[in-house]
N, C-alpha and C positions, 0 to 999 in steps of 0.2 A: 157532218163531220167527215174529214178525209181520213179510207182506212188506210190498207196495204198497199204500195203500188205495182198494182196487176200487169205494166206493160212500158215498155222505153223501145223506143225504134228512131230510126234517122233513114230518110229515103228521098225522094227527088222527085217534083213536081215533074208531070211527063204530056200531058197534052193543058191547053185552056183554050175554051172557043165559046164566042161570043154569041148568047141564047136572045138578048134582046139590050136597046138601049135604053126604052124605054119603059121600066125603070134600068138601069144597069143591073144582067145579070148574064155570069159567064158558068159555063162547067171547067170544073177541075178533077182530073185526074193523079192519082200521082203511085208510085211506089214505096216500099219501104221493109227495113229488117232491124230483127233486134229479138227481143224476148217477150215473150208473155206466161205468165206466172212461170218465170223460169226454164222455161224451156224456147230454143231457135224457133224462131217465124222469120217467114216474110210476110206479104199484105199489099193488097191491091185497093183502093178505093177510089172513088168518084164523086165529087156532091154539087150542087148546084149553089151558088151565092149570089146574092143581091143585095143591091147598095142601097141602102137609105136613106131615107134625105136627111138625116141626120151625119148622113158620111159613115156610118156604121155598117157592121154586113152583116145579114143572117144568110146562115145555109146550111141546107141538109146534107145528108150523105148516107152511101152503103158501103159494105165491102166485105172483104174475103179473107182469111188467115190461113194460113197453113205451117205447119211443121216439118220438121226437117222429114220425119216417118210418115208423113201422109194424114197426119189428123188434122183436121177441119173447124172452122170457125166463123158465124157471118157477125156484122155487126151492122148496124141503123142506127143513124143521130143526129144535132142539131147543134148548131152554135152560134155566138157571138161573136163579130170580127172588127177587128180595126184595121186602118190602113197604116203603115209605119213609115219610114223613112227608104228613099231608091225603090220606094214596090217591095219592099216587105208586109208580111201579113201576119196578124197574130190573132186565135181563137180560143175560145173557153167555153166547152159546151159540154155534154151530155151522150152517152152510147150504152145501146143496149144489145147483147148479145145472144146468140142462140150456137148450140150444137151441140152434136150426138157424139162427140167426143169423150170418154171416161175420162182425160187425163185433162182437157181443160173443162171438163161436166159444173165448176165451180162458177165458171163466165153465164151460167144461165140465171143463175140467183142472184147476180150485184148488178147496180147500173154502176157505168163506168164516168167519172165526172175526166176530162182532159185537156190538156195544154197542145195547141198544135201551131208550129212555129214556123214560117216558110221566110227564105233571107229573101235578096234580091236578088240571087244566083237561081234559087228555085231549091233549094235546100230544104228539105222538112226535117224537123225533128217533134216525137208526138211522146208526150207524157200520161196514163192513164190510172187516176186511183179509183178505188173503191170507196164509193160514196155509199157510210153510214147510216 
């Protein structure tokens, strides 16, 4: 069951390069800002995806949170992707978090279930709840 949601951000896909063909798999980087559990972030992350023969894409990823005051945040995850329409991309996967943060200290007890949306412009927007 979906609980609170922990996080909304909009940021821009910023590098993608080509790791192998066979099978198709590329790195993406990207940036982004917004809030998590209320409070200003930006976020930096990175994951690698590959294509299946089914046309579907899994891929992993990591990355980095930070607050407007310097508190700290990493996350680790996994997803499901589709391809959409003009090279749009849409995923539904899974994040787990860590940090010695008191003020986000709550991201270390929930895994985070997520929506992450990229248009054909390179546009991302990332939706993340707390999965019950």
């Amino acid at each position: 069951m979906l609980g609170e949601l922990l996080s909304e951000t909009r940021g821009k896909r910023i590098v993608r390069r080509v790791l192998s063909t066979e099978p198709p798999k590329a790195e993406v980087s990207f940036e982004d800002s917004g809030k998590i559990l209320g409070v200003d972030s930006t976020g930096y992350g990175t994951y690698c995806a590959t294509v299946r023969p089914d046309g579907t894409i899994y891929g992993e990823g990591e990355g980095l949170i930070t607050t407007q005051d310097g508190e700290m945040a990493t996350w680790k995850g996994s997803g499901l992707g589709r391809f959409k329409e003009r090279g749009a991309v849409s995923y539904r996967g899974i994040l787990y978090f860590r940090t010695a943060s008191q003020k986000l200290a709550r991201l270390n007890t929930v895994a985070g279930v997520f929506e992450f949306e990229v248009d054909p412009q390179g546009n991302t927007q990332t939706k993340t709840w707390e999965w019950k």
